[in-house]
C-alpha positions as CSV (number, residue, x, y, z in Angstrom):
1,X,-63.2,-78.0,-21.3
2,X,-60.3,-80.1,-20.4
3,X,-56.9,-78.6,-18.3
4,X,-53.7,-78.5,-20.8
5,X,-52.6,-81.5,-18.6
6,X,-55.4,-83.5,-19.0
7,X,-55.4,-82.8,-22.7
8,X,-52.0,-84.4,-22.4
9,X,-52.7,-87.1,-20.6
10,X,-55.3,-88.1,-23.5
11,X,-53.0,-87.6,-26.1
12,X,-50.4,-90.3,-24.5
13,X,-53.7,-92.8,-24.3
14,X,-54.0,-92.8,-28.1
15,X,-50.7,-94.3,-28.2
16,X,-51.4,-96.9,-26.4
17,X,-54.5,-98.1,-27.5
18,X,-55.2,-101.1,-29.3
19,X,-58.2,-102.8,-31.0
20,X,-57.1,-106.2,-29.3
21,X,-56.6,-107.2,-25.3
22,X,-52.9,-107.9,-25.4
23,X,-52.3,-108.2,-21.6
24,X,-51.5,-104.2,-20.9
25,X,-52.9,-102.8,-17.8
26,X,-53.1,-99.4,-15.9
27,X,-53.9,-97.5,-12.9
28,X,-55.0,-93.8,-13.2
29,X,-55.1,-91.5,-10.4
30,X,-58.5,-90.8,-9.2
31,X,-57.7,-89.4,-5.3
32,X,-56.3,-86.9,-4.9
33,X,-56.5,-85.5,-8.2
34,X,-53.3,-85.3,-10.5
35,X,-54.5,-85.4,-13.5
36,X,-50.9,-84.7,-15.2
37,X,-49.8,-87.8,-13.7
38,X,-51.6,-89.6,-16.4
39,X,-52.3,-93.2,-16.4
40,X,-49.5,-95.8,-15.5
41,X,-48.8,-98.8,-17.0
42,X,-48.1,-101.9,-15.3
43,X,-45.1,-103.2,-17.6
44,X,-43.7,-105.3,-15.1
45,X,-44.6,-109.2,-13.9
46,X,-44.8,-107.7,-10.3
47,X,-45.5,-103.8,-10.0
48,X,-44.9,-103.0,-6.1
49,X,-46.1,-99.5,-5.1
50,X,-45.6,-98.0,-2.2
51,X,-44.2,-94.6,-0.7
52,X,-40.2,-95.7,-1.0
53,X,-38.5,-94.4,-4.2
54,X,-37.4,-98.1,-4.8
55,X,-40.6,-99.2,-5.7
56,X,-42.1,-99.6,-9.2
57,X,-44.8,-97.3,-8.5
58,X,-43.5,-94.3,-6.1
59,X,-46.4,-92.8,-4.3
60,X,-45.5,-89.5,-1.7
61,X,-48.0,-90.1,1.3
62,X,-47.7,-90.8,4.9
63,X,-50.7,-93.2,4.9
64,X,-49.2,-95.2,2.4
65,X,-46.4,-98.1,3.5
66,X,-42.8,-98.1,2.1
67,X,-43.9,-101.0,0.2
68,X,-47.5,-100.7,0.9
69,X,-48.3,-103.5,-2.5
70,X,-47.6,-105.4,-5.4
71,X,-49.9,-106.2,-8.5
72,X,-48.6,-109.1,-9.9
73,X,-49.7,-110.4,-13.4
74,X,-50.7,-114.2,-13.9
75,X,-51.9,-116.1,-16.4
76,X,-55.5,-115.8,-15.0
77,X,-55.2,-111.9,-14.7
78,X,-53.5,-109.2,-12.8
79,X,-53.7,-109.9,-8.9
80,X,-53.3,-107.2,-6.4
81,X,-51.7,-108.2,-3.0
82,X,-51.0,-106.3,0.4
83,X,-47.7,-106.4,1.5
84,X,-48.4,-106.2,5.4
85,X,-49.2,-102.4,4.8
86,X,-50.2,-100.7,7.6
87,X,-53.0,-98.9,6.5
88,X,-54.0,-101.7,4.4
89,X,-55.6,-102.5,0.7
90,X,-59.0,-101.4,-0.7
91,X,-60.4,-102.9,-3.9
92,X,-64.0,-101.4,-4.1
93,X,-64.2,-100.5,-0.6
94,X,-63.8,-104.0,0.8
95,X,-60.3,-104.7,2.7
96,X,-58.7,-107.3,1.1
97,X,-55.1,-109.2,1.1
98,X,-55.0,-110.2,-2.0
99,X,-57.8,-110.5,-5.6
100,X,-57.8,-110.3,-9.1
101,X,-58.8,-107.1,-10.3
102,X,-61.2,-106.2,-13.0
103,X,-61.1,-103.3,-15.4
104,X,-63.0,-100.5,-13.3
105,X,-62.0,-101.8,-9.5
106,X,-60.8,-98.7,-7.3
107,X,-57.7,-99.5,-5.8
108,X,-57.3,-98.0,-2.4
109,X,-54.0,-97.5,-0.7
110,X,-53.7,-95.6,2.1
111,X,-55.8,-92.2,1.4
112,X,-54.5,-93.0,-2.0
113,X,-57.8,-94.0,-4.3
114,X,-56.7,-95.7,-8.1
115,X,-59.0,-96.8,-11.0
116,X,-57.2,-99.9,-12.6
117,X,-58.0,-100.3,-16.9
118,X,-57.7,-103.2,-19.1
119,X,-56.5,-102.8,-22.7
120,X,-59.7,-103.8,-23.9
121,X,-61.7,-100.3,-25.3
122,X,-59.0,-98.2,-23.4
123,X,-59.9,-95.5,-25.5
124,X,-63.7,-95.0,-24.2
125,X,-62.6,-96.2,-20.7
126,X,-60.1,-93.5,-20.2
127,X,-62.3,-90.8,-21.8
128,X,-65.0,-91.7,-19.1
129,X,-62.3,-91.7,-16.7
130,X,-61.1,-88.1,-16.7
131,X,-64.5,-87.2,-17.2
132,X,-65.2,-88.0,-14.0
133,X,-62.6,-87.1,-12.6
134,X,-63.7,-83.6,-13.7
135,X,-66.9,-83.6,-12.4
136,X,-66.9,-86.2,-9.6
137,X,-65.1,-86.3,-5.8
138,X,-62.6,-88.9,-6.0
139,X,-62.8,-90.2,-2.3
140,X,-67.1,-90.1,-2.1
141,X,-67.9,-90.6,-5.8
142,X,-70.3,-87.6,-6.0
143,X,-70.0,-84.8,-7.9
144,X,-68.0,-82.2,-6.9
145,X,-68.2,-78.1,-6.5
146,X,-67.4,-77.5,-9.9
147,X,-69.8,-79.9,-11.6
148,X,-73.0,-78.2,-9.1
149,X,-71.5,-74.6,-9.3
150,X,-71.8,-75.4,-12.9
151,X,-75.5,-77.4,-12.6
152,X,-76.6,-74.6,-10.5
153,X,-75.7,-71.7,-12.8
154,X,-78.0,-73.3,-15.4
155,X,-80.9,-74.1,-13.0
156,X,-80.9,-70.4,-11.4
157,X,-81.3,-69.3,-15.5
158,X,-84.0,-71.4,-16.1
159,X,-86.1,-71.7,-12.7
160,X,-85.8,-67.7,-13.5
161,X,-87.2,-67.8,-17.2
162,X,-90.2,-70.4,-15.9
163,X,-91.0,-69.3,-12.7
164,X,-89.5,-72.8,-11.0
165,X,-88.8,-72.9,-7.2
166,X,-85.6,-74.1,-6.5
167,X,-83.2,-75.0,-3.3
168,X,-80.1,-74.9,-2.3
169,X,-78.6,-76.9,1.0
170,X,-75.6,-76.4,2.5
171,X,-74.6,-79.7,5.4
172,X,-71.4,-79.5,7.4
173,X,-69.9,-82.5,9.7
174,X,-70.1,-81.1,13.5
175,X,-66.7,-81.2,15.4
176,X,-65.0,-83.0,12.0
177,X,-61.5,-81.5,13.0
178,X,-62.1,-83.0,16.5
179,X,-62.6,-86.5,14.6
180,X,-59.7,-86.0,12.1
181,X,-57.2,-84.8,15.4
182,X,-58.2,-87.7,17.5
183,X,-59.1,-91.1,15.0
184,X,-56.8,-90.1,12.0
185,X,-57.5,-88.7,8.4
186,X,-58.3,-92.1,7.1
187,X,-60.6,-92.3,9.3
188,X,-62.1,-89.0,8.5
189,X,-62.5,-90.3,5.0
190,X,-64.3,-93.1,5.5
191,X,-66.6,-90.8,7.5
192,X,-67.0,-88.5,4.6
193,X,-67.3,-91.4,2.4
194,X,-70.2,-93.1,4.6
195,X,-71.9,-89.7,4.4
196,X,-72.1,-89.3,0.8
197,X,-73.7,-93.0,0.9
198,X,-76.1,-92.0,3.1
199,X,-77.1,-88.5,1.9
200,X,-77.7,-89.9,-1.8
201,X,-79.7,-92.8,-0.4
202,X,-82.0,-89.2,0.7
203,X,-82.0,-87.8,-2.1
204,X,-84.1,-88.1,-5.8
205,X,-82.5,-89.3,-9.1
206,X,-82.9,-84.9,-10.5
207,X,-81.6,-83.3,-6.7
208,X,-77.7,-82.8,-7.4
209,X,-75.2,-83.9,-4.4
210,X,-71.7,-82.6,-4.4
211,X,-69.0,-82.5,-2.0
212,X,-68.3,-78.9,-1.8
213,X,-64.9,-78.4,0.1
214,X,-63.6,-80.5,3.4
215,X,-66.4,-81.5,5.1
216,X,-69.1,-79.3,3.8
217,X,-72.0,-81.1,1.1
218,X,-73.9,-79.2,-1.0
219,X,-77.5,-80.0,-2.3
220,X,-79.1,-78.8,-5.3
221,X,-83.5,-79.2,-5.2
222,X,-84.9,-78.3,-8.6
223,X,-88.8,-78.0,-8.8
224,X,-88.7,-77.6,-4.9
225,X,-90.0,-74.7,-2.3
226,X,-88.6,-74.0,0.6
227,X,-90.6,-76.3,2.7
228,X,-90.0,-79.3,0.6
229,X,-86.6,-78.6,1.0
230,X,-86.5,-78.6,5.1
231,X,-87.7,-81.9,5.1
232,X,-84.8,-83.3,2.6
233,X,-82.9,-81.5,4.8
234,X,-84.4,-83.1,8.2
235,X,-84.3,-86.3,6.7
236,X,-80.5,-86.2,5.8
237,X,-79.8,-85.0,9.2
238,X,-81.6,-87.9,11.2
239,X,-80.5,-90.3,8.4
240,X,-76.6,-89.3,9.6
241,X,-77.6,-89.1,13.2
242,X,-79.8,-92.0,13.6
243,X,-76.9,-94.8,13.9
244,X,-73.4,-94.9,14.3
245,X,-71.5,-94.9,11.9
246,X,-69.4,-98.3,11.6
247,X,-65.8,-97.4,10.7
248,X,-62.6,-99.5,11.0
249,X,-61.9,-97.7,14.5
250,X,-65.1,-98.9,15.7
251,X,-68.8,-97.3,16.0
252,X,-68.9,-93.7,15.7
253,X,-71.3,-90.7,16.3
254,X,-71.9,-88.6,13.5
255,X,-74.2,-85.3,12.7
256,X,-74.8,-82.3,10.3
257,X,-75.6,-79.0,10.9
258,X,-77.8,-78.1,7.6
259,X,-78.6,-74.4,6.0
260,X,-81.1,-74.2,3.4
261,X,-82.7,-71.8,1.1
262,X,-84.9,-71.5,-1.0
263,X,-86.2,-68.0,-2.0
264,X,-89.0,-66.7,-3.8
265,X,-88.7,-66.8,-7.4
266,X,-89.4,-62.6,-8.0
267,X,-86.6,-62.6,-5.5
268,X,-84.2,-65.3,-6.8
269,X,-80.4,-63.6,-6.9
270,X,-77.4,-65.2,-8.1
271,X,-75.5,-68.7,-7.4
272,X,-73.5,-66.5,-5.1
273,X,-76.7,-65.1,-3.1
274,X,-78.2,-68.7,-2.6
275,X,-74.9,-69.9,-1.4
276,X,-73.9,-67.1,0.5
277,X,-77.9,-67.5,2.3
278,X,-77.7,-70.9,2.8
279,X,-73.5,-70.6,3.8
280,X,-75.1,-68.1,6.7
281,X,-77.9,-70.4,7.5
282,X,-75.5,-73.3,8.1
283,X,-73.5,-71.2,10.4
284,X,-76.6,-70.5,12.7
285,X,-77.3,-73.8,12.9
286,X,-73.9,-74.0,14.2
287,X,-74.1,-71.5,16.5
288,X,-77.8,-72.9,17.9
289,X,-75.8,-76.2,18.9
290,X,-74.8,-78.1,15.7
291,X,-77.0,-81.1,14.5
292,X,-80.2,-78.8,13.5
293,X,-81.3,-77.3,10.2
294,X,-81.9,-73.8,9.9
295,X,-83.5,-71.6,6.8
């Protein structure tokens, strides 16, 4: 069910919706989420955004410039252009000083991630929109704890009524404060966002990957025992591990510490037990010396 806000926020889109493209544009919100913000038109022939109260577009953040960008509109489309910004200009995770966006880009400014819409079937693009916002991370693009709290109650239910396995793993980033306090929190978000890419490149289309608070992942194994799920587990760890990660501060090493579990099914408890189990797994692995698995 939707918040009050976002309810709001999809009442103002059906007055701006038309059956025809007639130029309008907007940029919703998708990092961090504000979903009362709703989405933001770009009514003027240059928008700039940036974090002075001057600009068009006012965005509160450190990592974003004073006038971090403007989105100018031209007869070919609606152009996005750095304006010398420190922290620089995103569009679909490639750096970029100026291009013509397309309805769906992510606009990235500073740690600040946008979804720019054309007019054309606003309707069905902004319902998908704050749908995923409600079930998806905004910085990696997985799902997030309450869409697998959510996918897990169900599972638990049904692995119960047919006598499925299932498996739950927990993955933390070893020393991530370390990397936040010395590189920067951008670049602790391109970390996290290189490890969701990596982790789903793991994983099969039916095992659910969410980002479950900070730096912690969560993994979700239907149909899978306890051994099946230590070797997802060992393969996510060396696929972290096994090269550096290539970040705009230059190559970095990365690992996981992973706690997985996977009980039997006359003994399968609630969400809480299996992530309370593998939540107490994960921290002996930390304890053992970080990048390890443990259950």
């Amino acid at each position: 069910m939707l918040t009050t806000s976002a309810a709001a926020t999809l009442n103002y889109q059906a007055n701006v919706q038309n059956s025809e493209d007639n130029g309008r544009r907007w940029l919703v919100q998708l990092h961090p989420l504000e979903l009362d913000r709703g989405p933001m038109e770009l009514v003027e022939s240059t928008t700039t955004l940036g974090r002075s109260s001057e600009c068009d577009i006012h965005i509160e953040e450190d990592s974003v410039s004073r006038v971090h960008a403007e989105i100018v509109r031209t007869p070919d489309g609606f152009i996005v252009v750095d304006r010398n910004s420190t922290n620089g200009v995103l569009v679909n995770e490639q750096r970029v000083t100026s291009t013509l966006l397309k309805s769906g880009d992510r606009v990235q400014l500073g740690a600040r991630i946008f979804k720019f819409l054309a007019n054309t079937d606003f309707e069905a693009q902004y319902h998908e929109t704050v749908y995923s916002m409600m079930t998806r991370d905004g910085l990696t693009g997985v799902h997030n704890k309450r869409y697998l709290l959510e996918s897990l109650q169900r599972e638990v239910s049904r692995c119960k009524r047919y006598h499925r396995p299932i498996a739950v793993l927990l993955m933390d980033v070893d020393h991530f404060k370390k990397i936040n306090d010395t590189l920067g929190h951008l670049i602790g978000d391109e970390v996290l966002k290189e490890l969701a890419r990596r982790l789903q490149a793991e994983l099969r289309e039916d095992e659910v990957l969410a980002r479950f608070g900070g730096e912690e992942f969560a993994v979700v194994m239907v149909e899978a025992d306890l051994e099946h799920a230590r070797q997802v587990a060992e393969r996510c760890r060396l696929a972290v591990c096994s090269t550096p990660f290539l970040l705009t501060s230059g190559p970095l090493d990365v690992s996981v510490s992973a706690g997985v579990c996977g009980p039997a099914i006359e003994s399968l408890g609630s969400i809480d037990d299996l992530m309370t189990q593998a939540d107490t797994y994960l921290y002996e692995a930390k304890r053992a010396g970080r990048n390890r698995v443990m259950g």
